[in-house]
C-alpha positions as CSV (number, residue, x, y, z in Angstrom):
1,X,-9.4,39.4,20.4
2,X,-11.0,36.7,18.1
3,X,-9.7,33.5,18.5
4,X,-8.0,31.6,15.0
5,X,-9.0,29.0,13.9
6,X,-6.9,26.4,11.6
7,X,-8.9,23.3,9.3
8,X,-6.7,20.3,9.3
9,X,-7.5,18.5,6.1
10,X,-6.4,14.4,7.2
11,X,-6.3,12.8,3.6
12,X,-3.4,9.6,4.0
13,X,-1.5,10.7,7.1
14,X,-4.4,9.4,9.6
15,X,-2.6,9.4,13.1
16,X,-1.6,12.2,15.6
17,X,1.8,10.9,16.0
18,X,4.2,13.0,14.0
19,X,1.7,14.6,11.9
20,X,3.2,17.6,10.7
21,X,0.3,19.2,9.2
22,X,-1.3,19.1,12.9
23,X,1.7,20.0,14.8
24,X,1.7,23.2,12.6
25,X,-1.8,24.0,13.0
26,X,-1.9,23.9,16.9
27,X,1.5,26.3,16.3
28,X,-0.4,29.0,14.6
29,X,-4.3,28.5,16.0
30,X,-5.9,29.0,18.8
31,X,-8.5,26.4,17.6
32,X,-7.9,23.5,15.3
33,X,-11.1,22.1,13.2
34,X,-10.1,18.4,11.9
35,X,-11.6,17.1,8.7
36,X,-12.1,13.8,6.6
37,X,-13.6,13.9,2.6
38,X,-14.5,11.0,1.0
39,X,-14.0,11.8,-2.3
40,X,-16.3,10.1,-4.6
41,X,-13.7,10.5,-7.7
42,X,-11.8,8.2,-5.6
43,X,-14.3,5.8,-4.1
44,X,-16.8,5.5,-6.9
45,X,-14.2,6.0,-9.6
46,X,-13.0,3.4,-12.2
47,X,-9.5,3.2,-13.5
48,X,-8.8,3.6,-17.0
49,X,-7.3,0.7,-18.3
50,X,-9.2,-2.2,-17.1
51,X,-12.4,-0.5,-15.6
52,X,-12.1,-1.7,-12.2
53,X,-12.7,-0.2,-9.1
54,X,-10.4,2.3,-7.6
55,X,-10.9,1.1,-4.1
56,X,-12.1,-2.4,-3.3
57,X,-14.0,-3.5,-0.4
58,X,-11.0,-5.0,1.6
59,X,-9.5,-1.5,1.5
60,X,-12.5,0.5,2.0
61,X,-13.2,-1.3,4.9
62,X,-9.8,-0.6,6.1
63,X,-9.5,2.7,5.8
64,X,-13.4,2.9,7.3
65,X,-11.4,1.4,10.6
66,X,-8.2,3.8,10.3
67,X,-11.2,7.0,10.3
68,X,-12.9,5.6,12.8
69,X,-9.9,5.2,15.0
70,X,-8.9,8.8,13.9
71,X,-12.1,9.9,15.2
72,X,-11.9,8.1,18.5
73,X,-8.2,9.2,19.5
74,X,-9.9,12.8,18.5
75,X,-11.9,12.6,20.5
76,X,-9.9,11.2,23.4
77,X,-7.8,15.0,23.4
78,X,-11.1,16.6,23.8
79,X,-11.7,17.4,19.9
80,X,-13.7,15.3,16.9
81,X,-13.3,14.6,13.4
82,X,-15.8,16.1,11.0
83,X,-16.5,13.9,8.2
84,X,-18.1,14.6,5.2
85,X,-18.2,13.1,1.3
86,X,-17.6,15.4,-1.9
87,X,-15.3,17.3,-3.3
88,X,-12.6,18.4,-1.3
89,X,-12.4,21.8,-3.2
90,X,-15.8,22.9,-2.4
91,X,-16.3,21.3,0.7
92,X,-13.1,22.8,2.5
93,X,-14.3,26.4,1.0
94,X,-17.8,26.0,2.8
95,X,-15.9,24.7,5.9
96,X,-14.0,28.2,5.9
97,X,-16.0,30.4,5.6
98,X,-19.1,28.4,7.9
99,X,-16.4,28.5,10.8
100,X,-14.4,31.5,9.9
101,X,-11.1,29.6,9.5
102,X,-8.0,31.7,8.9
103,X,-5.9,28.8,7.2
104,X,-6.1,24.6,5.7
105,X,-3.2,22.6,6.9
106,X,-2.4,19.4,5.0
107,X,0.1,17.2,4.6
108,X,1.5,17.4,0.7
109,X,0.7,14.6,-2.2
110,X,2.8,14.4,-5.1
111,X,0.9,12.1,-7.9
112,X,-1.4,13.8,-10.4
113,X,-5.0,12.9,-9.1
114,X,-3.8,13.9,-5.6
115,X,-2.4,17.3,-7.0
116,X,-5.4,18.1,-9.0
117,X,-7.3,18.3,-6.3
118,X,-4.7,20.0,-3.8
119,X,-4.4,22.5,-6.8
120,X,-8.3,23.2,-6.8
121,X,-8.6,23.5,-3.2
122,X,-5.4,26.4,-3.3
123,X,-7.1,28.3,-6.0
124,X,-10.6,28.2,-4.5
125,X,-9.9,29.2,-1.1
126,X,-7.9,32.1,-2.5
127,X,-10.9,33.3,-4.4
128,X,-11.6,33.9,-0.8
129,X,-8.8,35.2,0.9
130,X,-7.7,31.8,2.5
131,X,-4.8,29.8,2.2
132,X,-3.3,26.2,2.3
133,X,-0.2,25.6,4.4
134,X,1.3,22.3,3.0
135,X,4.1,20.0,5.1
136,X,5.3,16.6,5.1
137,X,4.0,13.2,6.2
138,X,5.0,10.6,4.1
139,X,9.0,10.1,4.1
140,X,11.3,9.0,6.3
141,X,13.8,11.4,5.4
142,X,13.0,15.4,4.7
143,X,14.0,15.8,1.1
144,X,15.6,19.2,2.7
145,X,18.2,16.6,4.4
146,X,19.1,15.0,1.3
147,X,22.3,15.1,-0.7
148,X,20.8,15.9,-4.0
149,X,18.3,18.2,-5.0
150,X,15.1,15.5,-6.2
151,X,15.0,16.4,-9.5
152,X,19.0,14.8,-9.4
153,X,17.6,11.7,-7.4
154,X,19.9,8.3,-8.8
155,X,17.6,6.3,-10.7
156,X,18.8,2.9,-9.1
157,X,18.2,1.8,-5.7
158,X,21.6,1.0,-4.7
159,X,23.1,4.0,-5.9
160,X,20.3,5.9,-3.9
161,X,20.9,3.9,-0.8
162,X,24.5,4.5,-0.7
163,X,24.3,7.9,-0.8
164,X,21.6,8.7,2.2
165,X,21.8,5.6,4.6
166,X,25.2,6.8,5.5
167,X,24.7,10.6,5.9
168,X,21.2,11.6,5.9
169,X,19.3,12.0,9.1
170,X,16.3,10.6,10.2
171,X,14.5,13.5,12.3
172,X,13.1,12.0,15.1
173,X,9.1,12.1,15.2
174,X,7.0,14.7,16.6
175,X,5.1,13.8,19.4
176,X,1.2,12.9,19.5
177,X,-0.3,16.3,20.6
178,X,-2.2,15.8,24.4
179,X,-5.1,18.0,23.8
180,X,-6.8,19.6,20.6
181,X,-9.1,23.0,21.5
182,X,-12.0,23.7,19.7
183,X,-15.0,24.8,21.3
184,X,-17.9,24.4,18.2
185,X,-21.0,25.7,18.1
186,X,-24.1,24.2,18.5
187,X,-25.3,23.7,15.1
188,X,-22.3,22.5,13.5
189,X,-22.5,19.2,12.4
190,X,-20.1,16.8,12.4
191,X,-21.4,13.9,10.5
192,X,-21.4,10.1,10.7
193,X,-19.1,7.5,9.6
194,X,-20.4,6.3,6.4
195,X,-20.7,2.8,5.2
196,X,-19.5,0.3,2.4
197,X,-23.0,0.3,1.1
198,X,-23.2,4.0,0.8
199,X,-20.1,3.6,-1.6
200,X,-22.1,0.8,-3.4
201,X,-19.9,-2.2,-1.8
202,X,-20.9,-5.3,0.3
203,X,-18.4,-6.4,3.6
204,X,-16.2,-8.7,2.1
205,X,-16.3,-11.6,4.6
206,X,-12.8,-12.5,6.6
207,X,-10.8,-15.6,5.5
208,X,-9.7,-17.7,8.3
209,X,-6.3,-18.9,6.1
210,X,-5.8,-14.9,6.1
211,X,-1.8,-14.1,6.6
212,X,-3.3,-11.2,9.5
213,X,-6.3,-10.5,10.5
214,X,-6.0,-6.3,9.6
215,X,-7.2,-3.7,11.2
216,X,-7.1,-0.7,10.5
217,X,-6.1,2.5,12.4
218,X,-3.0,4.4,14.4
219,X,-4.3,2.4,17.9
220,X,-3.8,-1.2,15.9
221,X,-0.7,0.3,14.3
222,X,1.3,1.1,16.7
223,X,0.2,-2.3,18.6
224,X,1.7,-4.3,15.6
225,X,5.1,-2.1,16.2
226,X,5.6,-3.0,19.3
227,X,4.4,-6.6,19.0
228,X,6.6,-7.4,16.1
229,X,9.6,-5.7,17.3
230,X,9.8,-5.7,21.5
231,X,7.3,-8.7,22.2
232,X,7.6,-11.3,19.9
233,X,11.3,-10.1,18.7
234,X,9.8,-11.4,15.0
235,X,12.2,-8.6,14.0
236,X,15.7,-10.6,14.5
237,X,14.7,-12.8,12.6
238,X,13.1,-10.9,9.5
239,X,15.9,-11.3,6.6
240,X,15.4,-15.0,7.3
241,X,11.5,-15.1,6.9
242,X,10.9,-11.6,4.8
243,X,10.3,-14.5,2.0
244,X,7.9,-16.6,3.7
245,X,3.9,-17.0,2.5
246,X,2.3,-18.2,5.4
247,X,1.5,-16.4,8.9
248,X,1.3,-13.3,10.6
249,X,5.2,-12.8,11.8
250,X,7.5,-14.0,8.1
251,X,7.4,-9.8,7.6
252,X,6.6,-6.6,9.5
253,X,3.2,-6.4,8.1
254,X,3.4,-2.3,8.5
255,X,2.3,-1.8,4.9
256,X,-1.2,-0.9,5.1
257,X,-1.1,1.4,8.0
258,X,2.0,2.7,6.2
259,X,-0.1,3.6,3.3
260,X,-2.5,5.2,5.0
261,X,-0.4,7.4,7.6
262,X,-1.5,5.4,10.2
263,X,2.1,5.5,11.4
264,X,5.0,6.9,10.1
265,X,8.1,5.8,9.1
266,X,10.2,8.1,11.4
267,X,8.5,6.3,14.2
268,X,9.4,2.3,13.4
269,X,12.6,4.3,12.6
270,X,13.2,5.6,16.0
271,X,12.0,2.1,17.5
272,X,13.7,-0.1,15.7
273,X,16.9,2.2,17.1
274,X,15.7,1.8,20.3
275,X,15.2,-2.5,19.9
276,X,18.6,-2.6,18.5
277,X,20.1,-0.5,21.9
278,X,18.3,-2.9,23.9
279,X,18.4,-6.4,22.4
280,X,21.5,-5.5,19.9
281,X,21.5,-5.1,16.0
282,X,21.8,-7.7,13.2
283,X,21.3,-7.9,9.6
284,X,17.6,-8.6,10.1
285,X,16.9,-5.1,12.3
286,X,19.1,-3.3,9.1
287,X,16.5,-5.2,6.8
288,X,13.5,-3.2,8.1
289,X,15.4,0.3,7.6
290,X,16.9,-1.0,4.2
291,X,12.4,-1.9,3.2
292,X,11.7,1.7,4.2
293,X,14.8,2.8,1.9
294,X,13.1,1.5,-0.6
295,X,9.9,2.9,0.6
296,X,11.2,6.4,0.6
297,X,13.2,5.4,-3.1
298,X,9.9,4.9,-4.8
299,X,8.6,8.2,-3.6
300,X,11.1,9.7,-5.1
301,X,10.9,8.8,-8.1
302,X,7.4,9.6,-8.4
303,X,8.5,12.8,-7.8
304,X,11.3,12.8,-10.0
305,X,9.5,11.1,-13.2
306,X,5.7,12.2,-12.2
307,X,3.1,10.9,-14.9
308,X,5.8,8.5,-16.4
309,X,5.3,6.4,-14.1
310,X,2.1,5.0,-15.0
311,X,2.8,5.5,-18.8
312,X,3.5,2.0,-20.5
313,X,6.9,2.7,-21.2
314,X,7.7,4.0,-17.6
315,X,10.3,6.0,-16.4
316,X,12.6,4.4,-18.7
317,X,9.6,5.2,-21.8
318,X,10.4,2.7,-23.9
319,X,7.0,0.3,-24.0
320,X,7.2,-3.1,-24.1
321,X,5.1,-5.1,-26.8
322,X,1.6,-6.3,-25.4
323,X,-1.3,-8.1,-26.5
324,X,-5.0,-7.8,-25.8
325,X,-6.6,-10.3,-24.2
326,X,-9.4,-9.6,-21.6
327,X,-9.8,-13.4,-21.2
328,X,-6.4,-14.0,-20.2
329,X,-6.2,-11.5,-17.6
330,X,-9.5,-12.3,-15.8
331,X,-8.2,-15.7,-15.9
332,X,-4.8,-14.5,-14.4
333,X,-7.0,-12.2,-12.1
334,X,-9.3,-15.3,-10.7
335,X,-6.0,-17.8,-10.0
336,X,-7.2,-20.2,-12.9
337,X,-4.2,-19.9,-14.7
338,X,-3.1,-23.5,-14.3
339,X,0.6,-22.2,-12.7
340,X,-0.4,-23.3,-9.1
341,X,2.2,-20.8,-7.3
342,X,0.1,-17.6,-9.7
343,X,-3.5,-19.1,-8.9
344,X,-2.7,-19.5,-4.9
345,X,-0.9,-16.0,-4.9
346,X,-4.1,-14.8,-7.1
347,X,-7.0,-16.6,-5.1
348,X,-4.9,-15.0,-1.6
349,X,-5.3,-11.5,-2.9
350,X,-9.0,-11.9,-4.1
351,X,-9.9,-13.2,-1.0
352,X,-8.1,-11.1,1.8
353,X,-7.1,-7.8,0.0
354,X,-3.2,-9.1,0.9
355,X,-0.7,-11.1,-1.2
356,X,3.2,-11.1,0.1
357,X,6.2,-9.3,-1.1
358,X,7.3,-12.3,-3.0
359,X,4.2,-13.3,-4.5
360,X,3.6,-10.0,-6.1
361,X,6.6,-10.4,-7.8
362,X,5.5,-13.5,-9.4
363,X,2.4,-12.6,-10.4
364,X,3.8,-9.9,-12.0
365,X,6.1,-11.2,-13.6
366,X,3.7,-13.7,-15.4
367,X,1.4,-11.5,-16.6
368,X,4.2,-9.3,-18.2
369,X,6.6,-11.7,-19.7
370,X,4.1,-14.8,-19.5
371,X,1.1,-13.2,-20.6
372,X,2.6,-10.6,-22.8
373,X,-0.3,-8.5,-21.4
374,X,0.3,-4.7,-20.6
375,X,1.6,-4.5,-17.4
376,X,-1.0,-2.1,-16.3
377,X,-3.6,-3.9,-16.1
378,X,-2.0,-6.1,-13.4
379,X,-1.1,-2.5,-11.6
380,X,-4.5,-1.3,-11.8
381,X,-6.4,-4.7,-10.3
382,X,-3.6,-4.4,-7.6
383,X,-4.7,-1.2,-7.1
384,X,-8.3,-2.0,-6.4
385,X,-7.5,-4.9,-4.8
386,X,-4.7,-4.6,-2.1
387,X,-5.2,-3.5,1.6
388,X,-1.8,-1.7,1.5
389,X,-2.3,-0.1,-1.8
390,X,0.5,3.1,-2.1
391,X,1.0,4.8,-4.7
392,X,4.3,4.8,-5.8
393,X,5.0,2.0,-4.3
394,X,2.6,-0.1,-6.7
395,X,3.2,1.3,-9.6
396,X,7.4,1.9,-9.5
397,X,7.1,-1.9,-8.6
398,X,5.1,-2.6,-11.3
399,X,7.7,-0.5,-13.4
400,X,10.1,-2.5,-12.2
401,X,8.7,-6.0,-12.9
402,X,7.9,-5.4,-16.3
403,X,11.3,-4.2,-17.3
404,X,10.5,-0.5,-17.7
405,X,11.9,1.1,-14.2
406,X,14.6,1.5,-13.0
407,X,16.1,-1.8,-12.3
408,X,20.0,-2.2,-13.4
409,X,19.3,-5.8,-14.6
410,X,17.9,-5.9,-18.4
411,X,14.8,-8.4,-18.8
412,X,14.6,-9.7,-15.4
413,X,12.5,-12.7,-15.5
414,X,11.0,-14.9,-12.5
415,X,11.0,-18.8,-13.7
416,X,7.8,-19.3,-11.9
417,X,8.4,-23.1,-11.2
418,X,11.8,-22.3,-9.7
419,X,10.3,-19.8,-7.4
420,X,7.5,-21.8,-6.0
421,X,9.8,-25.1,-6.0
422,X,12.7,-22.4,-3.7
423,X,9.9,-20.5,-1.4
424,X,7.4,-23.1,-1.3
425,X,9.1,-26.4,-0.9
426,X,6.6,-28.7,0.6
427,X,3.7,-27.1,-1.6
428,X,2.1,-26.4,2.0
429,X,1.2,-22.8,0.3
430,X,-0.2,-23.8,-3.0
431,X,-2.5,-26.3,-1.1
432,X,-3.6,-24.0,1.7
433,X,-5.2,-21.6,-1.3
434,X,-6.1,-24.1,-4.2
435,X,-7.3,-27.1,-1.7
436,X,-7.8,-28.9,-5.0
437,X,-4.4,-29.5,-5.2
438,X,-4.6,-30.5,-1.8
439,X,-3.8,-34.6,-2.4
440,X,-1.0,-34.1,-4.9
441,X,2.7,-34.8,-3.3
442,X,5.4,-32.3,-3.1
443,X,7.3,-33.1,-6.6
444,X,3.5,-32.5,-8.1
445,X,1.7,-29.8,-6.7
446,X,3.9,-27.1,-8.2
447,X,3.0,-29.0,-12.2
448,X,0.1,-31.0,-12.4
449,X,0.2,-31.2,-16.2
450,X,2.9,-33.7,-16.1
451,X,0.7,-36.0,-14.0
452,X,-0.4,-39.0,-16.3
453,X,-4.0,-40.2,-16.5
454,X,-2.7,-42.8,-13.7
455,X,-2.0,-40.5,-11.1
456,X,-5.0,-38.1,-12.0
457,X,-6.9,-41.4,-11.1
458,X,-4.5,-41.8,-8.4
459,X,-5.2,-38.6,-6.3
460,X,-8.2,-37.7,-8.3
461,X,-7.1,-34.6,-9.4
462,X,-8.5,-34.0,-12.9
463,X,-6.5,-31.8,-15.2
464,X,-9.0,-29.6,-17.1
465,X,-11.8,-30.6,-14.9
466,X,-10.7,-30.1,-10.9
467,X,-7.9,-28.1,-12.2
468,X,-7.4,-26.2,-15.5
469,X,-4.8,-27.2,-17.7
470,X,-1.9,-24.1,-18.2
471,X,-2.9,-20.5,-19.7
472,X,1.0,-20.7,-20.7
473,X,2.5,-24.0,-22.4
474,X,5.9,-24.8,-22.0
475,X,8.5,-27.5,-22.2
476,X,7.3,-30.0,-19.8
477,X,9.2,-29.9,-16.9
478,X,11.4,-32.2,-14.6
479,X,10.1,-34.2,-11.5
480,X,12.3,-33.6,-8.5
């Protein structure tokens, strides 16, 4: 009897732990035949609005690391991971018939570019008799658990929240598998790890004022778990510091193995369970589960709204008025705005592919209701630019920010001053990323424009010279 053999297509699920898609493979297989595709739609591809990349170089090198570690644990079980770059649709058909592969496993995407190609690959491996066994990787809840069907998903957070945290389950993860059988033959060819400069992009060098120094991969993933939960308990105190700018430990810093599947959610799930049995449970351990809520909330409603959420008017589709000015936004893009808290948060994310939770609120916020510039242009460059770039994440955040999601509140607004004045008191932030700034005092550094010609002489800090003079005018404000 002829032995069958199952293609495991990894595409953002990269880890063995509680990979569905895998687990079901070894099920039905004899063999299992694991697979990476660059896609060069995706990593030579622009995005539409402002023409930028649709991966950067910070990412790119990250998700390099998280295929390279993929490849290694592979390996470990006594298997490999065949890489190659093109078009998923054709190069999964070759891969089939080459090796005689009776079925694709993948874990399921839900946003349009994602299910354009899923949809090309089904059709073209039926043209040869093959088919595509999709499961789930991304969630921490099965949307078979849930107490609505998705298309009835609440379009508010808290209304969401209230009716899952309470009643839904969260399935415990599958384990890692302990061996993977494939015996290939001699001539097939499993190809090398390809570069940045095969993609056209130079290493980005590291940034020693860099919040964490990422890498990238399931081995580096699930070290940051246990380090930030058992060894250095940051965990207890995370509602207290989830605000924070500076550092590796103010938050979990999961997000970019997140959005690559380098762990899953079900697994800090079932951890953060078994910290709380051990060392007890407190508002900041609830914190975590209530950030992968929200996590899991987003999803949804990408799945729920689809394209509308990258339309202008959002999932609410009423656009907001805009203007059009390029300047402006490569101004907001480069941190020269002249709004110290922007141009640190800015300069942060240009230089280290990372910018925090609260920071990409701001930003947001002032290109939006500052700016008046369309909202996705900021959503694009963040896109491109961020490590932990996800989907629906970015962009229902985005929706969010600029009023056209599915936040309760009408017109929310960040008062940039107040923000940096409340989360950055001392200025030690704004300093650390625009050392210009570096001499100014604490009641200063947060509004230079109000300095007189004095103190510019004083700390010799020149408005419009060392340090640009506001994008946005407004009332001059208050010394504190």
């Amino acid at each position: 009897m002829s032995k069958r053999l199952a293609i495991v297509w990894f595409r953002r699920d990269l880890r063995l732990h509680d990979n569905e898609a895998l687990s079901e493979a070894l099920k039905y297989a004899d063999e299992v035949l694991p697979v990476y595709i660059f896609d060069p739609r995706e990593w030579r591809g622009t995005l539409p609005h402002s023409g930028l990349p649709k991966v950067g170089a910070h990412r790119a090198r990250f998700i390099l690391e998280c295929v390279a570690d993929l490849r290694e644990n592979l390996r470990r079980r006594g298997s490999n991971l065949l890489l190659r770059i093109g078009k998923p649709e054709e190069i999964l058909v070759r891969l089939t018939e080459e090796n005689q592969a009776s079925w694709v496993f993948c874990n399921r995407e839900r946003t349009q570019e994602e299910v354009t190609v899923q949809n090309a690959v089904e059709q073209n491996l039926w043209t040869i008799g093959r088919e595509v066994y999709y499961t789930r990787g991304k969630l921490l809840y099965y949307t078979a658990d849930l107490p609505f069907p998705i298309t009835q998903t609440p379009d508010v957070f808290t209304n969401f929240r209230k009716e899952t945290e309470r009643i839904t389950p969260v399935r415990e993860p599958l384990p890692a598998p302990g061996k993977i059988p494939f015996q290939p033959g001699p001539s097939l060819d499993f190809g090398e790890l390809p570069t940045l400069a095969d993609f056209g992009m130079t290493e980005p060098p590291y940034d020693e004022r860099a919040a964490i120094r990422w890498v990238g991969g399931e081995t580096a993933a699930l070290d940051r778990l246990a380090y930030y939960l058992f060894e250095s308990h940051a965990v207890a105190t995370y509602k207290e510091t989830r605000n924070g700018l500076i550092g590796p430990d103010y938050s979990t810093k999961f997000s970019a193995w997140l959005a690559q599947g380098c762990i899953s959610p079900k697994r800090i799930y079932w951890e953060l369970k078994a910290y709380e049995q051990k060392n007890g449970a407190n508002e900041s351990t609830y914190w975590v589960f209530f950030e992968l809520l929200w996590r899991d909330f987003f999803r949804m409603m990408g799945k729920k709204h689809g394209n509308a959420i990258f339309h202008k008017g959002g999932t609410k589709g009423e656009a907001p008025q805009s203007r059009t000015d390029p300047a402006a936004f490569e101004t907001w893009r480069n941190g020269r705005t002249g709004s110290p808290f922007v141009d640190a948060n800015m300069r942060e994310l240009a230089l280290t592919g990372f910018m925090s939770n609260r920071g990409r609120q701001n930003v947001a916020s002032y290109l939006a209701k500052d700016l008046r510039l369309d909202w996705r242009l900021g959503a694009e460059y963040f896109e491109s630019a961020l490590i932990d770039y996800d989907v629906t994440s970015n962009w229902c955040n985005w929706n969010y920010v600029a009023g056209v999601g599915s936040d309760p509140r009408e017109d929310r607004y960040f008062n940039i001053l107040t923000q940096a004045r409340r989360y950055d008191e001392d200025g030690a932030y704004v300093k650390l990323w625009c050392p210009e700034l570096q001499a100014l005092p604490c009641e200063l550094v947060h509004q230079p424009e109000v300095m007189s010609e004095a103190e510019q002489r004083r700390y010799d800090v020149w408005l419009g010279v060392d340090y640009p003079w506001p994008l946005v005018k407004k009332a001059k404000a208050s010394r504190r």
